[in-house]
N, CA, C and O atoms as a Maestro MAE file, in Angstrom:
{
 s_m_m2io_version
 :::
 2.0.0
}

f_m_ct {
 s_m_title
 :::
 protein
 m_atom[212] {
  # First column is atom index #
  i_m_mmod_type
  r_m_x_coord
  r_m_y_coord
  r_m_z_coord
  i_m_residue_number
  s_m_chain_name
  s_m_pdb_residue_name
  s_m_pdb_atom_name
  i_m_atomic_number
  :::
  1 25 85.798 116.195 110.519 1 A "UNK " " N  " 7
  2 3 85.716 115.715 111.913 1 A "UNK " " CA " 6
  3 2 87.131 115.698 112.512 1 A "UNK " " C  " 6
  4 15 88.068 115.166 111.916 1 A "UNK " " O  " 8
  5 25 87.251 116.254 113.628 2 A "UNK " " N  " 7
  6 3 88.467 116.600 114.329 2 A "UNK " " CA " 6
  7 2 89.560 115.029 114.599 2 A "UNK " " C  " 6
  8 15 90.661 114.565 114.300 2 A "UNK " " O  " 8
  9 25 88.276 114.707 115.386 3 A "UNK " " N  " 7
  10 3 88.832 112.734 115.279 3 A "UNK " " CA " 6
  11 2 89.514 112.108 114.035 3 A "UNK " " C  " 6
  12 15 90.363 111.251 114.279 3 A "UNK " " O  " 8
  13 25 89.299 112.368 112.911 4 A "UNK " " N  " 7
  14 3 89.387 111.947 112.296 4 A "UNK " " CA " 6
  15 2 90.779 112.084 111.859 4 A "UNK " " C  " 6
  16 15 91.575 111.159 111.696 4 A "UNK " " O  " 8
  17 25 91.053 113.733 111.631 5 A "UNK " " N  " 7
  18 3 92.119 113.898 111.287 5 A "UNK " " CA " 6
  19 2 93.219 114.272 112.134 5 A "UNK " " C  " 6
  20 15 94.292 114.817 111.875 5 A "UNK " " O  " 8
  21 25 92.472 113.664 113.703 6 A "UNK " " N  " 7
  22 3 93.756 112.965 114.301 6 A "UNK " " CA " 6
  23 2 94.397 111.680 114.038 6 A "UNK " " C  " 6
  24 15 95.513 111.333 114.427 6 A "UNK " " O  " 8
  25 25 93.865 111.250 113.585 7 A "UNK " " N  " 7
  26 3 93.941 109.649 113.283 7 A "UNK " " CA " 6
  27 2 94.758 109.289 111.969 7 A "UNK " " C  " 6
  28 15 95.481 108.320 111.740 7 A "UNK " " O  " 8
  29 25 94.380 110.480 111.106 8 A "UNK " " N  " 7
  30 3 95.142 110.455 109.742 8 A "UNK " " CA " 6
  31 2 96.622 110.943 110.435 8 A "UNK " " C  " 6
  32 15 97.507 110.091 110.353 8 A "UNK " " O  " 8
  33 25 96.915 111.974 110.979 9 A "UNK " " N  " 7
  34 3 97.944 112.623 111.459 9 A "UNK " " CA " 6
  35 2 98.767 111.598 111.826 9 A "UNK " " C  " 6
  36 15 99.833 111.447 111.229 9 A "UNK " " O  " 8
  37 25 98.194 110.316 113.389 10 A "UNK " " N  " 7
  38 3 99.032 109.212 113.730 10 A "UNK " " CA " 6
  39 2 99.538 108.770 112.929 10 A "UNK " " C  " 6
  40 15 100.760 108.848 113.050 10 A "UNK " " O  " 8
  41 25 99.047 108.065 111.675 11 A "UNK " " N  " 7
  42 3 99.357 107.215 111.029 11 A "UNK " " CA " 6
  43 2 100.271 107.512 110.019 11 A "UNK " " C  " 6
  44 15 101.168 106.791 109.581 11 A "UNK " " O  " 8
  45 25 99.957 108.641 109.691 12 A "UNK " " N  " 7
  46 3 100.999 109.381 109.358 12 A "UNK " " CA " 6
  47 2 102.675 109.415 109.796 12 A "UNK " " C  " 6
  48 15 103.648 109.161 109.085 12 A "UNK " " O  " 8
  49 25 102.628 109.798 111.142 13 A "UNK " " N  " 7
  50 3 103.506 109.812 112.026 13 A "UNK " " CA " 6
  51 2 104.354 108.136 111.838 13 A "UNK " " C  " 6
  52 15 105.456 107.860 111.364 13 A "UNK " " O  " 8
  53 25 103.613 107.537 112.251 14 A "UNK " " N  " 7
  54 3 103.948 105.971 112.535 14 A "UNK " " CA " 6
  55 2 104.457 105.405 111.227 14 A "UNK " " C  " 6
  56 15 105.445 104.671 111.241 14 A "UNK " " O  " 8
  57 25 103.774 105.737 109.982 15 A "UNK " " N  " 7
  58 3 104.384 105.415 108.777 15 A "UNK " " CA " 6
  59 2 105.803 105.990 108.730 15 A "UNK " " C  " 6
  60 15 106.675 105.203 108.361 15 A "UNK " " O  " 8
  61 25 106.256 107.514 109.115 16 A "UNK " " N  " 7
  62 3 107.783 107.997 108.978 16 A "UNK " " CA " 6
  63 2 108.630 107.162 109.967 16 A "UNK " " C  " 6
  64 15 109.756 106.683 109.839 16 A "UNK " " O  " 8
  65 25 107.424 107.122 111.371 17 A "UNK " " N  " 7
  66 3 108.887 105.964 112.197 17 A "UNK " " CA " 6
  67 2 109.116 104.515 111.666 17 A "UNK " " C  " 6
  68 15 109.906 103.701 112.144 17 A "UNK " " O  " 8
  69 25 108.533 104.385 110.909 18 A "UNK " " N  " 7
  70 3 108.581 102.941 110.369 18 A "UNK " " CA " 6
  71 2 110.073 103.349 109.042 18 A "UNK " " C  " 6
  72 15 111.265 103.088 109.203 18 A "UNK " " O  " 8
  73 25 109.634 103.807 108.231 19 A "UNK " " N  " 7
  74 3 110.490 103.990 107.355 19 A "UNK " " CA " 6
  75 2 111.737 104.469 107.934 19 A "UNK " " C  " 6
  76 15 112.743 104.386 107.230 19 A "UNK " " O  " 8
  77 25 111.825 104.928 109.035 20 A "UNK " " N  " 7
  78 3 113.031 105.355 109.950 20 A "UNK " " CA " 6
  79 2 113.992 104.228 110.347 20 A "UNK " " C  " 6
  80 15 115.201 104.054 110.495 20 A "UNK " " O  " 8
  81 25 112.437 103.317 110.481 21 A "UNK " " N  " 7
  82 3 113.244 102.317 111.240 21 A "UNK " " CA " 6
  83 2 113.955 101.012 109.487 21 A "UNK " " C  " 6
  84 15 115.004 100.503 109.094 21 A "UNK " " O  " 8
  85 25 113.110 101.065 109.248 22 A "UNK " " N  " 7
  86 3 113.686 100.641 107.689 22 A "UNK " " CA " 6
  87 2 115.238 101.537 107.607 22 A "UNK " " C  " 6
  88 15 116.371 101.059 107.663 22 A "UNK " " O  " 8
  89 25 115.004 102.362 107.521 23 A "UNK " " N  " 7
  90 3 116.474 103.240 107.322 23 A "UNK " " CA " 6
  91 2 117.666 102.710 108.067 23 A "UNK " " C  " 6
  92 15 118.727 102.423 107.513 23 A "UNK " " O  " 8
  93 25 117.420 102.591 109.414 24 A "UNK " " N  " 7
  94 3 118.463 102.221 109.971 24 A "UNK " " CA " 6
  95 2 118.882 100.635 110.431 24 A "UNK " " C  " 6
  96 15 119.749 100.154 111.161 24 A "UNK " " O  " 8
  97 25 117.915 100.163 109.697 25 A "UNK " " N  " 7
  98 3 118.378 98.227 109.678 25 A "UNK " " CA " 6
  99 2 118.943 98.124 108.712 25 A "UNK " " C  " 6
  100 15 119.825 97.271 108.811 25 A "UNK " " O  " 8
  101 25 118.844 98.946 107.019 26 A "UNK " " N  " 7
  102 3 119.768 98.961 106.173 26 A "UNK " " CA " 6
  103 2 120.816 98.977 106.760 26 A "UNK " " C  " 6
  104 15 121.559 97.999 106.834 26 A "UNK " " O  " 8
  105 25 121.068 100.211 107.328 27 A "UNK " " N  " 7
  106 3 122.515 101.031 107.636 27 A "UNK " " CA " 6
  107 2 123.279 99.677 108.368 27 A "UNK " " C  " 6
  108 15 124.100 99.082 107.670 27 A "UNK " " O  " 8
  109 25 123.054 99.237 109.602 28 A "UNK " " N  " 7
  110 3 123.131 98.051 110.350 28 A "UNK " " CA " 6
  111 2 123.591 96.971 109.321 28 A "UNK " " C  " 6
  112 15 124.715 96.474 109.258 28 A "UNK " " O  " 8
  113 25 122.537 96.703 108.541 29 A "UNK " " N  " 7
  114 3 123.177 95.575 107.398 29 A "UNK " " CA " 6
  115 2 124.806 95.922 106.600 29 A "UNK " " C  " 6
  116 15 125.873 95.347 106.384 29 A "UNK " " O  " 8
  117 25 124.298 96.941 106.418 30 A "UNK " " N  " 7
  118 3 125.437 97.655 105.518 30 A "UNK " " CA " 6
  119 2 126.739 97.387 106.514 30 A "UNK " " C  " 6
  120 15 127.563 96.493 106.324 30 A "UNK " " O  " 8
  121 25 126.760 98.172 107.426 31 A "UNK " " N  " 7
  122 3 127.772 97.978 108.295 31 A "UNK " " CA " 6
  123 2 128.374 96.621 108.926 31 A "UNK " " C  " 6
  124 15 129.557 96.423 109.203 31 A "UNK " " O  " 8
  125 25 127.321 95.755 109.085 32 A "UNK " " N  " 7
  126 3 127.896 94.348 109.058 32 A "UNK " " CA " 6
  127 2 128.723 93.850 108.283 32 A "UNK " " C  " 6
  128 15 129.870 93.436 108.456 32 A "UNK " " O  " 8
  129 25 127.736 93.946 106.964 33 A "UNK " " N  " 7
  130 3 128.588 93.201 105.897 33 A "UNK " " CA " 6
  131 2 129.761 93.741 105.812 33 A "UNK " " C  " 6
  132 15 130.599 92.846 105.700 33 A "UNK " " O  " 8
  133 25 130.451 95.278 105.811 34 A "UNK " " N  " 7
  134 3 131.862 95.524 105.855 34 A "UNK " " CA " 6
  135 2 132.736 95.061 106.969 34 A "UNK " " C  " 6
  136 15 133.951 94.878 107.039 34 A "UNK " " O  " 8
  137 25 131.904 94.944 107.692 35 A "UNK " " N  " 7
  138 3 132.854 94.504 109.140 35 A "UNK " " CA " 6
  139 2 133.539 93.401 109.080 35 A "UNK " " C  " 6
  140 15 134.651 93.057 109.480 35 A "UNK " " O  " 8
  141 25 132.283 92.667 108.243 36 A "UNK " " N  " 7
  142 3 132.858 90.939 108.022 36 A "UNK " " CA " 6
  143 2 133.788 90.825 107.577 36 A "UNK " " C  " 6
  144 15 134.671 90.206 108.170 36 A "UNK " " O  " 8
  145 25 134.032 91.469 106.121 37 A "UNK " " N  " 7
  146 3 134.826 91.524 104.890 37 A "UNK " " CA " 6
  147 2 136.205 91.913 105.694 37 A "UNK " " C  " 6
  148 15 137.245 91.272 105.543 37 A "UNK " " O  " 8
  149 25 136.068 93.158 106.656 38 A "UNK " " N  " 7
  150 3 137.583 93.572 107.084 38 A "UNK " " CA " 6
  151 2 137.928 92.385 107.807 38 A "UNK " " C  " 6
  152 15 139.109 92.073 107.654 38 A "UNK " " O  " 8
  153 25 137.122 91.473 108.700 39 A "UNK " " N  " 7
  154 3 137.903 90.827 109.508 39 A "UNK " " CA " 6
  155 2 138.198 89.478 109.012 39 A "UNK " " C  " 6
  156 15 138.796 88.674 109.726 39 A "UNK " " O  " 8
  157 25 137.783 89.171 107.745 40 A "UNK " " N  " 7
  158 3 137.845 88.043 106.396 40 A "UNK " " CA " 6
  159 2 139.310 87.850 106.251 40 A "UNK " " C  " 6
  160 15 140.114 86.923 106.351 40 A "UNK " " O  " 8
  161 25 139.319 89.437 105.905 41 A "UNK " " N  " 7
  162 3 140.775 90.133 104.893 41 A "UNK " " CA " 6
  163 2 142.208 89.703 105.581 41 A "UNK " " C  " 6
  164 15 142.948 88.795 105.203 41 A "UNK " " O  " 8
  165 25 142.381 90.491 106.562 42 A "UNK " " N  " 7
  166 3 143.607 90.118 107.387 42 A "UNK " " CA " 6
  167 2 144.072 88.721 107.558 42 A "UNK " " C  " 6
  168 15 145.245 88.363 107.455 42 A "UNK " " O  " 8
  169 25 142.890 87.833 107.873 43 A "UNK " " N  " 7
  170 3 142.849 86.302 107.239 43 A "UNK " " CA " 6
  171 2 143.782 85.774 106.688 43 A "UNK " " C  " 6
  172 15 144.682 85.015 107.046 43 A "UNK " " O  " 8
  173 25 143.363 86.445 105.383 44 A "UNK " " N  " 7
  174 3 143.875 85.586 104.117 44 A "UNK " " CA " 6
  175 2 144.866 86.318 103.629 44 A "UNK " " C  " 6
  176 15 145.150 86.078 102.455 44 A "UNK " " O  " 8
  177 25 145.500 87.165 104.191 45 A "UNK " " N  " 7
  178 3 146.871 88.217 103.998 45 A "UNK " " CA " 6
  179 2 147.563 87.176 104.709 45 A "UNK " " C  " 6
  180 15 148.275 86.515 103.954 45 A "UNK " " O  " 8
  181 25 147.587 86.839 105.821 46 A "UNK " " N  " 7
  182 3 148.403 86.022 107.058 46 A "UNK " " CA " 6
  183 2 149.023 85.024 106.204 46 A "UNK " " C  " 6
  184 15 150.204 84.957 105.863 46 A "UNK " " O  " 8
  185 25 147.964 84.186 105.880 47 A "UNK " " N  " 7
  186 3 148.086 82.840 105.368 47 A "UNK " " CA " 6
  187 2 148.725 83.293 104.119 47 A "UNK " " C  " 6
  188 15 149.727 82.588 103.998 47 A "UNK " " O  " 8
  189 25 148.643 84.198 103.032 48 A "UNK " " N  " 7
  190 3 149.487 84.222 101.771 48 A "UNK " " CA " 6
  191 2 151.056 84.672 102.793 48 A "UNK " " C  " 6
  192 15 152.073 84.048 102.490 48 A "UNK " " O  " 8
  193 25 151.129 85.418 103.606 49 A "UNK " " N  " 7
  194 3 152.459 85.358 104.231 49 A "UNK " " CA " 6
  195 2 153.165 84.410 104.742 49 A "UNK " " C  " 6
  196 15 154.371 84.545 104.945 49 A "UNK " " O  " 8
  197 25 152.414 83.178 105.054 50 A "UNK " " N  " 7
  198 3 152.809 81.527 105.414 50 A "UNK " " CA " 6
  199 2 153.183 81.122 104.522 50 A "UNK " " C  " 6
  200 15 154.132 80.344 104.626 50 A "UNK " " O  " 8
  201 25 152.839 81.317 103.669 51 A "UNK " " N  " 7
  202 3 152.770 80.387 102.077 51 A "UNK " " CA " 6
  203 2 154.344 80.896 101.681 51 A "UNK " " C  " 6
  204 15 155.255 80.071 101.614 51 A "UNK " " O  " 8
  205 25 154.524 82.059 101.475 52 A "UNK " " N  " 7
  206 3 155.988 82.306 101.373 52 A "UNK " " CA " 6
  207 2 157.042 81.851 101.437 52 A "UNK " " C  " 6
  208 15 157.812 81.323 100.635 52 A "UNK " " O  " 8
  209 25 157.059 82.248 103.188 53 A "UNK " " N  " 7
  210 3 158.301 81.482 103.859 53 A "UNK " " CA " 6
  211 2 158.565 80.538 103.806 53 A "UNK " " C  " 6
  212 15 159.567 80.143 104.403 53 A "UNK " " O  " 8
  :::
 }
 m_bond[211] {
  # First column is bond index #
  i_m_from
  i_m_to
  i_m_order
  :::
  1 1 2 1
  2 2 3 1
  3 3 4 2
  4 3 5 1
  5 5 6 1
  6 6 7 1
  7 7 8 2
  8 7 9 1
  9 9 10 1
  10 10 11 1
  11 11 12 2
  12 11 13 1
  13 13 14 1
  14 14 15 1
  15 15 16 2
  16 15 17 1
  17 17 18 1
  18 18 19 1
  19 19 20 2
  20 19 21 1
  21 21 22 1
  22 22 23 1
  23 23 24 2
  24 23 25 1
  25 25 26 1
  26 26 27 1
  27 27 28 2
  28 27 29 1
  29 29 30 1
  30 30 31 1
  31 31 32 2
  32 31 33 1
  33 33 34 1
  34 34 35 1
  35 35 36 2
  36 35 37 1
  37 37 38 1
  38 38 39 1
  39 39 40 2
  40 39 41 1
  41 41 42 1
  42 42 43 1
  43 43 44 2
  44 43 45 1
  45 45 46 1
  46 46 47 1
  47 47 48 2
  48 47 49 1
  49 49 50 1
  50 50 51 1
  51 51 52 2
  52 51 53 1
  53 53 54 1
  54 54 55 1
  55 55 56 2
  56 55 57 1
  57 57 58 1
  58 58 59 1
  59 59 60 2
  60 59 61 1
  61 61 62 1
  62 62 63 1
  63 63 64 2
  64 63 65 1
  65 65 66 1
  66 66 67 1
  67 67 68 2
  68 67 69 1
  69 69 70 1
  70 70 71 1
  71 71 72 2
  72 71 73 1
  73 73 74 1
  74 74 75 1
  75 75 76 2
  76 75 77 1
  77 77 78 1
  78 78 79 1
  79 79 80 2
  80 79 81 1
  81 81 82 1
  82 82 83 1
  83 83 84 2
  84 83 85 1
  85 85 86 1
  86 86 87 1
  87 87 88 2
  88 87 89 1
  89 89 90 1
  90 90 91 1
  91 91 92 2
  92 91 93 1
  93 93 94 1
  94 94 95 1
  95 95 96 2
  96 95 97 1
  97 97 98 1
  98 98 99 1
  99 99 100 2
  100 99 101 1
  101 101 102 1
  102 102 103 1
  103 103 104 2
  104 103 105 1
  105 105 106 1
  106 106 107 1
  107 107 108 2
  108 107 109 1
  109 109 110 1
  110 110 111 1
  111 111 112 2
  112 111 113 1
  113 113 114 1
  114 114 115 1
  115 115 116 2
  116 115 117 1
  117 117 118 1
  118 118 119 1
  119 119 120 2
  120 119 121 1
  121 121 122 1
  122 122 123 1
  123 123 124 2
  124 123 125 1
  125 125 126 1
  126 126 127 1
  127 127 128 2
  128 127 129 1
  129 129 130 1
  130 130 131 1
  131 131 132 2
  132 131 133 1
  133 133 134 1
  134 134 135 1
  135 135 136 2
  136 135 137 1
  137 137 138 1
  138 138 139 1
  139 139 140 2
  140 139 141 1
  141 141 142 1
  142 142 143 1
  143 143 144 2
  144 143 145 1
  145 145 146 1
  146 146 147 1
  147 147 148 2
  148 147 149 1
  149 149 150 1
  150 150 151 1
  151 151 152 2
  152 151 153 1
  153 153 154 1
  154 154 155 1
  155 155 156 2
  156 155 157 1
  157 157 158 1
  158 158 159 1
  159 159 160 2
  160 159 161 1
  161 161 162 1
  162 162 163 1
  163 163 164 2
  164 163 165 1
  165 165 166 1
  166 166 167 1
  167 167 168 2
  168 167 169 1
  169 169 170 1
  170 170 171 1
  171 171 172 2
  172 171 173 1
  173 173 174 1
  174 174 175 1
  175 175 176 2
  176 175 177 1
  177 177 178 1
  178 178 179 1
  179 179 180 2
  180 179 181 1
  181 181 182 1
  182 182 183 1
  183 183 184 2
  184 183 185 1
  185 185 186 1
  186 186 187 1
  187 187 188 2
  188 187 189 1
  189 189 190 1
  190 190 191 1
  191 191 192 2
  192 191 193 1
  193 193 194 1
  194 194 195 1
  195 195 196 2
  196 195 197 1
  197 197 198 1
  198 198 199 1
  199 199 200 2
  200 199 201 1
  201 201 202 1
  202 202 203 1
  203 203 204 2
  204 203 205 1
  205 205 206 1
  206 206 207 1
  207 207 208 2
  208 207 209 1
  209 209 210 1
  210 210 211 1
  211 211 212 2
  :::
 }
}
């Protein structure tokens, strides 16, 4: 039935944009968490340069 395996086809479809979209909230995560870390870093470089002087 023609219907039918339009319907398989959507879902089909909708399952890859889903996993697409899975794909790129990783990436997003991923990229956060480094962002954090760089702007952590410089931080605590400063302050060991206080500590010095």
């Amino acid at each position: 039935d023609i219907n039918t395996y339009l319907d398989l086809e959507r879902v089909d479809e909708l399952d890859n944009i889903q996993k697409l979209i899975d794909h790129d909230n990783i990436i997003l995560e991923t990229l956060t968490d480094k962002d954090i870390i760089q702007s952590v870093q410089p931080t605590q470089n400063n302050n060991e340069k206080n500590e010095e002087i």
